[in-house]
C-alpha positions as CSV (number, residue, x, y, z in Angstrom):
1,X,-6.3,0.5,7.9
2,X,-9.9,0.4,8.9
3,X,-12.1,-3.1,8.9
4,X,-13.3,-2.2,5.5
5,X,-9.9,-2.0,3.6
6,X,-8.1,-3.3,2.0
7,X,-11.2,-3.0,-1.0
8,X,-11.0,-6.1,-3.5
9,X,-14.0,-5.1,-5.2
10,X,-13.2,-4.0,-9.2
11,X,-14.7,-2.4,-12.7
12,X,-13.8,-4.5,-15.8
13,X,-15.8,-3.5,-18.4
14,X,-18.5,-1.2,-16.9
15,X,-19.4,-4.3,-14.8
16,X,-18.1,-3.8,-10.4
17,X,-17.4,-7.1,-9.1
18,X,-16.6,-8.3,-5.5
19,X,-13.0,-9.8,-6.4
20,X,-10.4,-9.4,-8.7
21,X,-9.9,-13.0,-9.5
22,X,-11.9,-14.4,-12.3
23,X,-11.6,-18.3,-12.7
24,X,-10.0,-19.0,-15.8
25,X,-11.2,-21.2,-18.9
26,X,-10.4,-24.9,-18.6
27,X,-10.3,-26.2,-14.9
28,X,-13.3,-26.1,-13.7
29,X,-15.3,-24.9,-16.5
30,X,-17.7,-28.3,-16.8
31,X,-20.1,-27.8,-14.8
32,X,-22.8,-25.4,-13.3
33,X,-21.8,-26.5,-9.7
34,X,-18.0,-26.5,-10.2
35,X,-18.5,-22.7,-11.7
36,X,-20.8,-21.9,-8.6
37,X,-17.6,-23.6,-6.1
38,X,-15.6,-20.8,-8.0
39,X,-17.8,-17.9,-6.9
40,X,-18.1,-19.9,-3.2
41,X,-14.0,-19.8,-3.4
42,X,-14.1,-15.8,-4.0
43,X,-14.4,-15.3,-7.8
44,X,-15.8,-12.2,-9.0
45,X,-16.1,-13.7,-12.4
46,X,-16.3,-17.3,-13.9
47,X,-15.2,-18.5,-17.3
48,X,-16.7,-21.8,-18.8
49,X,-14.7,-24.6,-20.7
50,X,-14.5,-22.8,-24.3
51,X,-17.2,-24.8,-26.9
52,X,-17.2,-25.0,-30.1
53,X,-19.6,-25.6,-33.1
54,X,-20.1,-29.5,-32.6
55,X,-19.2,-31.7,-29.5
56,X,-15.2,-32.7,-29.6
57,X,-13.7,-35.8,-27.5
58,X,-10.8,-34.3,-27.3
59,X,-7.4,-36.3,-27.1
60,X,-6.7,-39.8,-25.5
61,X,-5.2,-39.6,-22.5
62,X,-2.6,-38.9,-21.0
63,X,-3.4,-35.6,-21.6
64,X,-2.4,-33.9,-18.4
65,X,1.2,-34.2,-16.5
66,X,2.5,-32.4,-13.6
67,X,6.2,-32.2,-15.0
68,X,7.3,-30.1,-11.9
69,X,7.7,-26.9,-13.0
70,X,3.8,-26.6,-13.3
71,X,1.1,-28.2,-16.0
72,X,1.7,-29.7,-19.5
73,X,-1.9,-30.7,-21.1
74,X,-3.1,-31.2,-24.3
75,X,-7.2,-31.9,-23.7
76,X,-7.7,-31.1,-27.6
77,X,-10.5,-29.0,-27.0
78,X,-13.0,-31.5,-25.5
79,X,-16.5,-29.6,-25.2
80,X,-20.3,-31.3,-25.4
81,X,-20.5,-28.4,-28.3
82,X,-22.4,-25.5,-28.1
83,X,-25.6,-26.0,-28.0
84,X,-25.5,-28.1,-25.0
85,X,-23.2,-25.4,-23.6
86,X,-25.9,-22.7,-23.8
87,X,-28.1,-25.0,-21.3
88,X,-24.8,-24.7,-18.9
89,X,-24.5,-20.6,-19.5
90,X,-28.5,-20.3,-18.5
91,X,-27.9,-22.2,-15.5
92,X,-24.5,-21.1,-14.5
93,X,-26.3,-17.2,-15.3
94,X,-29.6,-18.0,-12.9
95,X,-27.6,-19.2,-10.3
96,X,-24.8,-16.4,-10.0
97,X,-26.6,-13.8,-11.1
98,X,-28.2,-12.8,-7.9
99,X,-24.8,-13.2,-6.2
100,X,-23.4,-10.6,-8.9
101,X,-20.9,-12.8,-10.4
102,X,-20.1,-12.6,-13.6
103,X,-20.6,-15.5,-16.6
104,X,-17.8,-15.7,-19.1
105,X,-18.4,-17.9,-21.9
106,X,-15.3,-19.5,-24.1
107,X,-15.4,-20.0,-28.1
108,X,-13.7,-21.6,-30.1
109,X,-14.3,-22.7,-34.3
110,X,-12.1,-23.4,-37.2
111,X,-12.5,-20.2,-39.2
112,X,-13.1,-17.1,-38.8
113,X,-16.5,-16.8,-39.9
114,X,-17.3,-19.7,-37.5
115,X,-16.3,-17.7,-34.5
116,X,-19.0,-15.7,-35.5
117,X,-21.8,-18.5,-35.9
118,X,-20.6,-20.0,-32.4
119,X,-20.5,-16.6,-30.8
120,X,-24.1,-16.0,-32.2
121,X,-25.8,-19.1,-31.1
122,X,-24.1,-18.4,-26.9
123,X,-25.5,-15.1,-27.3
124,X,-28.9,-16.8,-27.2
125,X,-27.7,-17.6,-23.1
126,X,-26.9,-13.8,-22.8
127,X,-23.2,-14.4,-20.8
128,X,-22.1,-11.3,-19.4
129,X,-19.2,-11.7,-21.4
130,X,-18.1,-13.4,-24.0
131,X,-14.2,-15.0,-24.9
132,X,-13.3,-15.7,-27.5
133,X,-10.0,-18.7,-28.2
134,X,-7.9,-17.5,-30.9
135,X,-5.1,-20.0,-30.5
136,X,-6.7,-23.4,-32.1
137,X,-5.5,-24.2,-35.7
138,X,-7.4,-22.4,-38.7
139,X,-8.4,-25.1,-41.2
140,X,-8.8,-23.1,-44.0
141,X,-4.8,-21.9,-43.4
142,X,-2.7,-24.2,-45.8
143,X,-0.4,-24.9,-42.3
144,X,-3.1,-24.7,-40.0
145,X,-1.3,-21.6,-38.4
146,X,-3.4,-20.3,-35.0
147,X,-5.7,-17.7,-35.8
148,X,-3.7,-15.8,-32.8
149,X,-0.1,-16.3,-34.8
150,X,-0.9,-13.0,-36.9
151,X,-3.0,-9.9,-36.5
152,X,-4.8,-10.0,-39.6
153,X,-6.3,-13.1,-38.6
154,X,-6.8,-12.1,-35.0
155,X,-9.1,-8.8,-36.5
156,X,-10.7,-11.0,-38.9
157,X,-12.0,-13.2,-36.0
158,X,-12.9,-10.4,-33.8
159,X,-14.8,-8.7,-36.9
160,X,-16.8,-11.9,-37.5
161,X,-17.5,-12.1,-33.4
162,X,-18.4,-8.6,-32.5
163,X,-20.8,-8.7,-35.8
164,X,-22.2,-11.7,-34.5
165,X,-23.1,-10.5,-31.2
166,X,-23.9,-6.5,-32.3
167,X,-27.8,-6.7,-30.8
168,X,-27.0,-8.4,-27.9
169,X,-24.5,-6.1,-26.5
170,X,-22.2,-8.7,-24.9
171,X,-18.8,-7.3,-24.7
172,X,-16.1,-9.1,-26.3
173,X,-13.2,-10.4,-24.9
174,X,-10.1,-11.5,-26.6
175,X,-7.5,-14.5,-25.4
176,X,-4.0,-14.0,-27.0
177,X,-1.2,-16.2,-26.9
178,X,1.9,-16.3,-26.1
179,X,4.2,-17.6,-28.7
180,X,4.1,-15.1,-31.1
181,X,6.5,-12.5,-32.3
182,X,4.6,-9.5,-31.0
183,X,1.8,-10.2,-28.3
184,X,1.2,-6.3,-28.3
185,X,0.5,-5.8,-32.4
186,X,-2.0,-8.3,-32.1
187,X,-3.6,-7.0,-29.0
188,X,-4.0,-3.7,-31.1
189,X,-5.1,-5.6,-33.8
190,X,-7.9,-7.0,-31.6
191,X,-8.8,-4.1,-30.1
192,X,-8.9,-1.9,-33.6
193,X,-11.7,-4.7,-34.9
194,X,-13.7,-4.1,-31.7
195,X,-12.5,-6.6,-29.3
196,X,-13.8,-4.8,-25.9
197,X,-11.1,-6.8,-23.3
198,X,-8.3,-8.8,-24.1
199,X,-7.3,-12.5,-22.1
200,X,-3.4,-12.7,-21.7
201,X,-2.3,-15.1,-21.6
202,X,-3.2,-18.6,-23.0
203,X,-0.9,-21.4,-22.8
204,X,2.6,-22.0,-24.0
205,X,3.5,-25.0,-26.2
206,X,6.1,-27.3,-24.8
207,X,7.1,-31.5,-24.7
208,X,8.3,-33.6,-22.2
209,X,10.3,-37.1,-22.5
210,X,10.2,-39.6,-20.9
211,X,14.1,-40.2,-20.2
212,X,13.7,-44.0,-20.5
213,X,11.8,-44.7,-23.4
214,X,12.8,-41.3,-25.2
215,X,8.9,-40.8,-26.3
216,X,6.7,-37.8,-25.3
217,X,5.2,-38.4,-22.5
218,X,1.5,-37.1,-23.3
219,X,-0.4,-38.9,-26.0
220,X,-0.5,-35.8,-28.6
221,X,3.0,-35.5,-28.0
222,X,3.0,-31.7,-27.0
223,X,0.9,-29.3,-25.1
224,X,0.5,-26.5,-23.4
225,X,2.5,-25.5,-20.1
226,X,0.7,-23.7,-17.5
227,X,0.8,-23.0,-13.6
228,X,4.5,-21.0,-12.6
229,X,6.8,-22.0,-15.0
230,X,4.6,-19.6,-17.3
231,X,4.3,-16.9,-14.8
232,X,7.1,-14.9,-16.1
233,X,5.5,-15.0,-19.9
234,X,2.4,-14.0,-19.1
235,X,3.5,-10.9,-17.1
236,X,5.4,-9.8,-19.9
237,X,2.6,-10.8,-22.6
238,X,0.2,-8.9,-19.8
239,X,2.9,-5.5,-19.7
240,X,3.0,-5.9,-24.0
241,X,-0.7,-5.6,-24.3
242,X,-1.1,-3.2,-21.6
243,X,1.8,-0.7,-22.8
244,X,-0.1,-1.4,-26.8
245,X,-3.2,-0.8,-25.6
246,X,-3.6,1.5,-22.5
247,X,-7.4,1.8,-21.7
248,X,-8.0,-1.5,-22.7
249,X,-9.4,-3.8,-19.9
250,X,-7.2,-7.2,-19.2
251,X,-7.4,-10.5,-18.0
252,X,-4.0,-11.7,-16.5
253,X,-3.9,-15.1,-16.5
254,X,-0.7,-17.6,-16.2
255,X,1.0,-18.7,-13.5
256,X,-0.6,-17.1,-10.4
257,X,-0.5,-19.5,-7.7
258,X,-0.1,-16.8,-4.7
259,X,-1.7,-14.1,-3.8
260,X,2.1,-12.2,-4.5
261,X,1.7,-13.4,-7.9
262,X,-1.8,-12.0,-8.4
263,X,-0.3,-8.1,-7.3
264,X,2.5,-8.8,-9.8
265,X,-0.4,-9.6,-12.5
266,X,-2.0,-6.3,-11.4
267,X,1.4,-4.0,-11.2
268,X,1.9,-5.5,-15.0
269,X,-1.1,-4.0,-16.4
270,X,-4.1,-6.9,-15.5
271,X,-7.3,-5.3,-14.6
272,X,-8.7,-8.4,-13.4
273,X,-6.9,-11.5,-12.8
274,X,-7.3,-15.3,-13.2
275,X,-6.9,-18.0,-11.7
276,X,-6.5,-21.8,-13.3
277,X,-3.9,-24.4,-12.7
278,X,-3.4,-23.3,-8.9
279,X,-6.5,-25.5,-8.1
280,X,-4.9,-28.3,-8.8
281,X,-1.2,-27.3,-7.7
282,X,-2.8,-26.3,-4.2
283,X,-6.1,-28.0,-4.3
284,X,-9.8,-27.1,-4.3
285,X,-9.2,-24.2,-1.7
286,X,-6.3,-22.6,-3.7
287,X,-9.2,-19.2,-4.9
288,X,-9.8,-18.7,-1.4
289,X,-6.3,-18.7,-0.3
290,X,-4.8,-16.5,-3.4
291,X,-7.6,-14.0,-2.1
292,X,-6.7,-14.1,1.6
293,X,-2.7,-13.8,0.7
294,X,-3.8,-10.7,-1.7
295,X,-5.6,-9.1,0.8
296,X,-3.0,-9.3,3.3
297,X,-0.8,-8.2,1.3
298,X,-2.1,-5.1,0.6
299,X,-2.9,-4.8,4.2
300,X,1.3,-5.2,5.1
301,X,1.8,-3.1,2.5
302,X,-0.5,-0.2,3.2
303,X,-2.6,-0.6,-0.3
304,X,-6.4,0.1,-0.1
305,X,-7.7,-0.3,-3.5
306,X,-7.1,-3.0,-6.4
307,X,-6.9,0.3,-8.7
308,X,-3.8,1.6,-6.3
309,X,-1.6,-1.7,-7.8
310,X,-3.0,-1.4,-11.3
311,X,-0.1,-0.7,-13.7
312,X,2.3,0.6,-11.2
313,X,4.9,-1.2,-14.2
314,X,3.6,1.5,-16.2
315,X,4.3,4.9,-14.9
316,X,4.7,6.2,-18.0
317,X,1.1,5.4,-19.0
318,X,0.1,6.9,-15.9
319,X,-0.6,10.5,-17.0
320,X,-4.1,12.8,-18.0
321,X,-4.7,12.7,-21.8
322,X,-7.2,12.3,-23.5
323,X,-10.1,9.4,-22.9
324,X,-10.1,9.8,-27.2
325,X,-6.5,9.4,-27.9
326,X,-5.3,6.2,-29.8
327,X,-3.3,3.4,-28.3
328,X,0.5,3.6,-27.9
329,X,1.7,2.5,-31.2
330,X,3.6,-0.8,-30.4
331,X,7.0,-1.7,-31.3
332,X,8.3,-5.1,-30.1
């Protein structure tokens, strides 16, 4: 294999970036500099903490464990609100834009129709994308169900987003989760209200005890598991949306700590993969490593392109049709 190849460099969403690994919402989202260390580490894409329509504290710690099988956090959605956030979008934007790395911004709101105003006010720091978090609670649900629980209310965001944003032309991206009874329905219900790229997968609830005292050990009692232990969910939420929607582009996310991981991600159906609790499981340098352990893998194995791993779990979407045909329809 010549000096040039393997080829990391990948299309999601009309835009070619360098690198297949796009640092995920959350981790090191805070800051201008930490987003710029992303690109440094070998990000072709960079997602910011997800803001929402007024500054949130979050929950009182602890709010983060390492329980040994990877993450459990419950940070409650802390965020200096959006309108400080668009100041950190123009900056991250001036300073990685030259460099041809990709801005993702993160929202989040309490209804549906406050997607929208959110979505319309980080528009003003023209992201190259925008992402949109449909797991937090609706308020206006008598339960407080997640917007991402059903489909109808994983369209009705979307509508409200993509409306929103209409004459900026950022393209949309939708973050599903996990614990649902059909990840693929509501990917397709996403994707029919005009979602553009879809995000799976976002955290998994769980608790952990503490065996002496018999209380949760994190201050909001649950939270969300990440790093491997969800690894094997977020392939198969990753296949589900893939197999429900075919030409939709994906974000695998969940659990890749290797560079092994980050082909599985690929071979699943992820056309661009990201990368999140592994910085703290490995440390600062963990992008640079999951990109050198990629790479060499597809060296060993003889692999030039990212496209050449790209839904190899599919082979039976792998056929000519029709660029106008509808998605699959999904049956769980």
């Amino acid at each position: 294999m010549s000096e040039d190849l393997p080829n990391l460099s990948v299309t999601f969403l009309d835009r070619e970036l360098h690198s297949p690994l796009v640092l995920a919402s959350g981790i090191w989202g805070t800051t201008v500099s930490l987003l710029e260390r992303a690109a440094n580490e070998g990000c072709g894409a960079v997602t910011a903490k997800s803001c929402g329509p007024e500054p949130r504290r979050g929950h009182v710690n602890p709010s983060c464990i390492d329980w040994g099988g990877g993450l459990l956090n419950a940070i409650g959605l802390a965020n200096p609100g959006v309108e400080e956030e668009i100041g950190l979008l123009l900056e991250a934007k001036a300073r990685l834009q030259p460099r041809g790395v990709a801005v993702i911004a993160s929202i989040f709101a309490g209804t549906a129709a406050g997607f929208g105003n959110v979505a319309r006010r980080v528009a003003t720091a023209q992201p190259d994308f925008i992402e949109v978090n449909i797991s937090c609670p609706n308020v206006e649900d008598s339960f407080g169900e997640p917007f991402a629980a059903s489909a109808d209310s994983a369209a009705a965001v979307t509508g409200f987003v993509k409306e929103a944003v209409a004459g900026s032309a950022i393209p949309v991206i939708v973050k599903l989760a996990p614990n649902v009874p059909s990840v693929g329905r509501i990917a397709q219900a996403a994707v029919h209200a005009g979602a553009d790229a879809l995000c799976a997968v976002n955290t998994m609830p769980g608790l952990v005890l503490d065996p002496f005292s018999g209380q949760p050990v994190l201050a909001n009692r649950s939270g969300g598991i990440s790093g491997p232990a969800l690894k094997p969910i977020a392939l198969k939420a990753v296949y589900d949306a893939r197999k429900a929607c075919p030409r939709t582009p994906i974000i695998g996310v969940g659990g890749v700590n290797n560079g092994q991981d980050a082909v599985e991600m690929l071979m699943a159906g992820a056309t661009v993969v990201g990368v999140g609790s592994a910085i703290y499981l490995r440390g600062p340098d963990a992008i640079s490593l999951i990109r050198a352990e990629l790479k060499q893998w597809m060296a060993a194995q003889n692999v030039a392109r990212i496209a050449d791993l790209q839904d190899r779990a599919h082979t039976e979407l792998l056929y000519a049709s029709s660029p106008a045909a509808p998605p699959v329809p999904y049956a769980s």
